[in-house]
C-alpha positions, 0 to 999 in steps of 0.5 A: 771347297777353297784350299787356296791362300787368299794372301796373293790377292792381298798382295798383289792390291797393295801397290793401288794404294802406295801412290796417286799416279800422274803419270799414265805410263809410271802408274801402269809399272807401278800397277802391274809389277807388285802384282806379279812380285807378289805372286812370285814372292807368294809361290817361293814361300811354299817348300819343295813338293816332296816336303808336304807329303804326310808319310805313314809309315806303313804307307808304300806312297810315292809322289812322282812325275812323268818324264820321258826316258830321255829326258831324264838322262840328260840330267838338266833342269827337269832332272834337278826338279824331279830330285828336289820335288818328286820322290821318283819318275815315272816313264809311262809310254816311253818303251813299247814294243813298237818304238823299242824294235829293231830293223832286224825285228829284235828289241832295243833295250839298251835305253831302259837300261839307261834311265834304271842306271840313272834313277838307281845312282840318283836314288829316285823309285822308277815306274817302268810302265806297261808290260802287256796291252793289246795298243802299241803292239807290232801288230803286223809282224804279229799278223804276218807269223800267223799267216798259213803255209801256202804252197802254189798249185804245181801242175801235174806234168807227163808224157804219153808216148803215142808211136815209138815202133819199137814193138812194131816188127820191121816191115808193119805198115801204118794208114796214110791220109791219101796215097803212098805208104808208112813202113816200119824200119831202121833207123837210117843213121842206125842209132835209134831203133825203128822208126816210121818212113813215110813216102819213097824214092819213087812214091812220095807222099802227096799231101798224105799223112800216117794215122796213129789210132790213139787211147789216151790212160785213163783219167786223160783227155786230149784238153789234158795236153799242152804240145804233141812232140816228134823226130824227124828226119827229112829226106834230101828235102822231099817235104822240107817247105811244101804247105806247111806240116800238119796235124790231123784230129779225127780228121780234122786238119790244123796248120800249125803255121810253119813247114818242116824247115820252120820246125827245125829239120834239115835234110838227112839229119834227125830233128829230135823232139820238135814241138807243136803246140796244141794251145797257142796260135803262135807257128808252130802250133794251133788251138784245140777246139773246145768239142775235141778237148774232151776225147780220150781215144781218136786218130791222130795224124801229123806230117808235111804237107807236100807234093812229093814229102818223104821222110822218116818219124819217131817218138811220137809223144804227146806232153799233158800238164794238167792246168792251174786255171782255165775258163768255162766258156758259153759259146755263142758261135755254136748257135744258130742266127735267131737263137734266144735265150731266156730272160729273168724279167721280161724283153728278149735276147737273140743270138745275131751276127756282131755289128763290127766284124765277124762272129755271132753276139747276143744282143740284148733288148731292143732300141724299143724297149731296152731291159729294165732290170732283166738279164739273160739266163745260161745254163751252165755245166762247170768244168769236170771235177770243178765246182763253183768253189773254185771258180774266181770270177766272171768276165764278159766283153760288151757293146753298149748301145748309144750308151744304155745301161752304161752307170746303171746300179752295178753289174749283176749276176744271179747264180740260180736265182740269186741276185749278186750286185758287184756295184759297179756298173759297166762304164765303171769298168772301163766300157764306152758307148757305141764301141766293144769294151773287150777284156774290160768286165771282170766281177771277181767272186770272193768268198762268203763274209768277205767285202763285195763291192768295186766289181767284186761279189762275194759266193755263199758257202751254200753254193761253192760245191755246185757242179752246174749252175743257171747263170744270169749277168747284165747291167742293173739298169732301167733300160739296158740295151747292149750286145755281149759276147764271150761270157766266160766263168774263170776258174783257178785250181787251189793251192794247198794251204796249211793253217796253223793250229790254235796251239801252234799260234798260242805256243808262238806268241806266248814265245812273243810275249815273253821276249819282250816281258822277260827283256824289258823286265830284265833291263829293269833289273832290281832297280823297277819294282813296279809294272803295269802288267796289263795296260788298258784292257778295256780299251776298244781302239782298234788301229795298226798297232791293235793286237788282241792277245786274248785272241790267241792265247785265251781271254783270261789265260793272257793275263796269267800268262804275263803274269807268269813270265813278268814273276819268272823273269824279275830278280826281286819281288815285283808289284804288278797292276792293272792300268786303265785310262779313266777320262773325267766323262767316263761313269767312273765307278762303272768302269771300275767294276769292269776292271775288277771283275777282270782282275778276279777272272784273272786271279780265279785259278788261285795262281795268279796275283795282281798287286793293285790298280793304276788309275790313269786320270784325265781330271777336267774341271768344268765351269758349269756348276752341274757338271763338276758337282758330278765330276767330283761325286764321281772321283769320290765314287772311283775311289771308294770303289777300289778302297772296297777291293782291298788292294793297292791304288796308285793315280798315275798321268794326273792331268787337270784342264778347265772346260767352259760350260759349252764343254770346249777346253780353255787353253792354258794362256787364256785362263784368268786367276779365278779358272786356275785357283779353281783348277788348283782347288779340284786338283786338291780335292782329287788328291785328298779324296785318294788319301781320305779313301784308300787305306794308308798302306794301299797307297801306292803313290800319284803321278802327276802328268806334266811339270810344265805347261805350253800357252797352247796346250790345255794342261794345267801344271804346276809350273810354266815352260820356265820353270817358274812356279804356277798356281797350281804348285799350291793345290798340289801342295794342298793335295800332298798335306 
């Protein structure tokens, strides 16, 4: 089908015939100039576009052009075209909630007012674009409301007050470690009630220590506690350097690194709550072995340890904080010099003294046959009241030898059988040949669903509850051969964490919604009649800006609810559409189906309303006869289609490019006369394939996509950057009749 006006091919061959030329130079002027004259001439011929539209009365149809918010304020050239040509704008993209917020998290509106005061006093209709979509969204922000309550751990902190004598009767003698003695009396300085004086003038205590018999409350255990506090008050100074003081558990002695005058006593003065700490080798202070941390009733001493000590003690307290975190150690310096462990494949594992220093390591394989997929097997009883739930992941020190297992296929562990790869081997986690790689394997444990990979392994919900547990761990290697030590499982107490509830969420963003519907629908004020209450429903992208409002507010029960806020919110009667994209290689009809479906879901609950369909066309015409005899059947499809639903159609973004028959866009530039009339000839026939389909009075109108081209773009428009007039002015024209 040809709507195009031969007379231009006429015109332009008339200029061969005016002369003979000889001369080359003049001839090429003579040749070219009357061709483009006459093109020129051809094109200025045709009326203003609006001219040619043939208005039914009963028809609601609008012929306008996209154009950008901004530009159309400036009120230049493109201004003057829109009001000579076109019967409105339309301002598609130019406000969403992304590029309409603020720095204070509000939306600017303030520039929608604008272009709707500018198209009210030129007289112009205004499309306002779309009110709702799940693309342009401030998705982040949105992600960020949601996110649940998290409250930190907060360790449970006490005391337990060991002696303070003040129940003791003057005179109640308390053991001692050696010699001398420990009397209940009162305070020298008498200020404090009793206290406890160890050693006298004339029977010092000589490296000997007052015993307390302790029984810690129940549900305590001496791990539990962080520091052991007491007053003391030396005599002249009778014990104030000395060996140092020291505390005594169950007979065990601990130096805590610094003597009376170090934890800050002088002589004949109180030195009240001095601190020892029980998990810290820093003076004052020791670490409590792991085999005492569990006891909740044994003797405990504390004093000077001098030759000739004598002092006085009070308020003996022990301070406990119950810990956010912690580690559940296999201990290898228990064990016995040959000591094996199993393994899961095969090859042993033997308990030997470290190859660079002091200490017991596991040494695993042998230089003969090193492991080959085989790692050694613990059983392991987790922390009281734990469970693997709570455990954060796995740490282990290793000594590859000559570099064995080092890349592997990743760092494994196996939790009662089951295989964990963290897929990264030892050397990706910073460990070196020949040398210990301390604090440099840590698999993190994530939860179930969640990515592993990167030296990170995900736990199953079938195994957070597990309170003891076999554990395996090497490098996944054909011939792994290495030592470790210091196999650690990390465990970290939860925080509380308070979801909000699905209402609440639905409740918060339908409050979302409305600030931006109700506040871009009131700066359209009376003057935007028309929206896109939903925009590219069927749209799978998924990028930063992607929000899916069915997700929170119901599948169906979004679109209602934008429906409800855009009708509530308006001074005037609006007409509301559903907008899709539809490019030239999409099964148009099929996607046509999709959307209406959605509209009749939508419309189910006989409240709802949608006014009619935006076709969002991207037209291509191909040079491949095949191809566009299908473009065009299924643009004939499309609309027959929508005619069927009985509602208002409007095209809007009518874009039209010419592709090659390989498939690949020809840009704009390199077009010969023949690609552009057909271009032109397809634009009609789209044009007029709308008007012959849908009903007059559900014509709502078409948009074309640009006024002008670039050389480098692809588009085909009706007029060049200049303003000049193109051949597809023509087609347009032809499409309008």
């Amino acid at each position: 089908m040809k709507y195009f006006n031969h007379k231009l091919i006429g015109l332009a061959m008339m200029g061969i015939a005016v002369m003979a030329c000889t001369d080359e130079y003049d001839c090429n002027l003579q040749i070219e100039k009357p061709e483009e004259v006459a093109n020129s001439e051809y094109l200025a011929s045709f009326d203003l576009l609006k001219s040619y539209i043939n208005r039914d009365a009963s028809s609601p149809f609008k012929f306008t052009a996209n154009m950008s918010s901004t530009d159309f304020i400036k009120k230049e050239i493109g201004y003057s075209t829109i009001l000579n040509n076109f019967d409105g704008i339309d301002i598609g993209g130019s406000f969403t909630p992304v590029s309409s917020l603020k720095e204070d998290g509000s939306y600017d509106f303030g520039g929608m007012q604008l272009v709707t005061d500018a198209a009210k006093e030129a007289g112009v209709t205004l499309y306002g674009g779309t009110l709702c979509s799940n693309q342009g969204q401030r998705a982040a922000y949105y992600n960020e409301l949601i996110q649940p309550i998290i409250i930190p751990f907060v360790p449970e902190k006490g005391k337990t007050v060991i002696c303070d004598f003040e129940n003791d009767e003057l005179g109640t003698a308390y053991g001692m470690t050696g010699g001398s003695q420990a009397v209940v009396e009162n305070d020298p300085d008498g200020k404090s009630g009793k206290t406890l004086h160890v050693g006298t003038d004339d029977n010092k205590a000589a490296y000997s220590h007052p015993k307390f018999n302790v029984k810690l409350p129940e549900g305590r255990k001496l791990g539990d506690y962080v520091n052991l506090t007491i007053d003391m008050r030396i005599v002249n100074s009778d014990g104030i350097y000395g060996a140092g003081m020291r505390v005594f558990i169950n007979g065990q002695e601990f130096n805590v690194g610094t003597n009376a005058q170090g934890l800050g006593c002088n002589p004949n003065t109180w030195n009240r709550g001095a601190i020892i700490s029980l998990n810290s080798a820093k003076a004052p202070g020791f670490i409590l072995p792991d085999e005492l941390k569990g006891l909740t009733e044994f003797e405990l001493a504390v004093g000077s340890a001098s030759g000739g000590a004598q002092y006085f003690l009070d308020n003996i307290v022990m301070n406990y904080e119950l810990p956010g975190t912690g580690i559940t150690k296999i201990d290898f310096s228990k064990d016995a010099l040959g000591t094996s462990y199993p393994m899961t494949n095969g090859n042993q594992a033997v308990i030997e003294d470290n190859p660079e220093g002091s200490g017991k390591v596991l040494h695993v394989g042998t230089a003969a046959t090193p492991c080959s997929y085989s790692y050694p097997k613990f059983t392991v009883k987790l922390q009281n009241g734990r469970t693997l739930g709570d455990y954060t992941g796995l740490s282990l020190d290793m000594y590859l030898i000559d570099g064995k297992g080092g890349w592997g296929s990743g760092m494994r562990v196996m939790i009662n059988g089951q295989e964990f790869n963290s897929g990264q081997g030892p050397f990706g986690f910073g460990c070196e040949s020949n040398k210990w790689g301390r604090d440099k394997i840590y698999i993190t444990f994530l939860k179930e669903g969640e990515t592993a990979g990167g030296g990170k392994i995900a736990i199953p919900n079938s195994m957070k509850d597990l309170t003891e547990i076999e554990l395996a761990v090497g490098s996944g290697s054909g011939e792994w051969h290495a030592y470790i030590d210091n196999v650690c499982l990390h465990w970290k107490a939860d925080d509380t964490i308070i979801e909000k509830t699905p209402e609440e969420k639905k409740n918060l963003f339908t409050e979302e919604l409305n600030k931006w519907i109700g506040g871009i629908v009131n700066a359209g004020g009376e003057t935007v009649k028309v929206w896109n209450i939903i925009g590219e429903p069927l749209d799978k992208t998924m990028d930063s800006n992607t929000f899916n409002w069915g997700e929170y507010l119901g599948d169906v029960e979004y679109a209602r609810t934008a429906v409800k806020l855009a009708r509530d919110t308006a001074k005037v009667d609006l007409n509301l559409f559903i907008s899709n994209t539809f490019n030239q290689q999409d099964e148009m009809d099929q996607k046509a189906d999709e959307m209406v479906a959605l509209v009749k879901s939508w419309e189910a609950d006989n409240v709802t309303k949608i006014d009619g369909y935006n076709i969002v066309l991207h037209a291509v015409y191909s040079k491949d006869a095949t191809v566009q005899k299908r473009n065009e059947e299924m643009i004939t499809a499309l609309f027959d289609k929508l005619a069927q639903t009985g509602k208002s159609v409007r095209v809007s973004d009518l874009s039209m490019m010419v592709e090659n028959v390989d498939g690949n866009f020809i840009q704009t530039s390199k077009l010969t006369a023949d690609e552009r009339t057909a271009a032109a000839n397809y634009m009609a026939f789209i044009m007029k394939e709308y008007r012959k389909a849908i009903a007059s009075d559900k014509q709502y109108g078409i948009s074309i996509s640009s006024m002008t081209e670039t050389s480098t773009g692809n588009k085909v428009c009706p007029w060049t950057s200049g303003y000049n007039r193109n051949g597809m002015y023509e087609g347009i024209v032809e499409g309008l009749k």
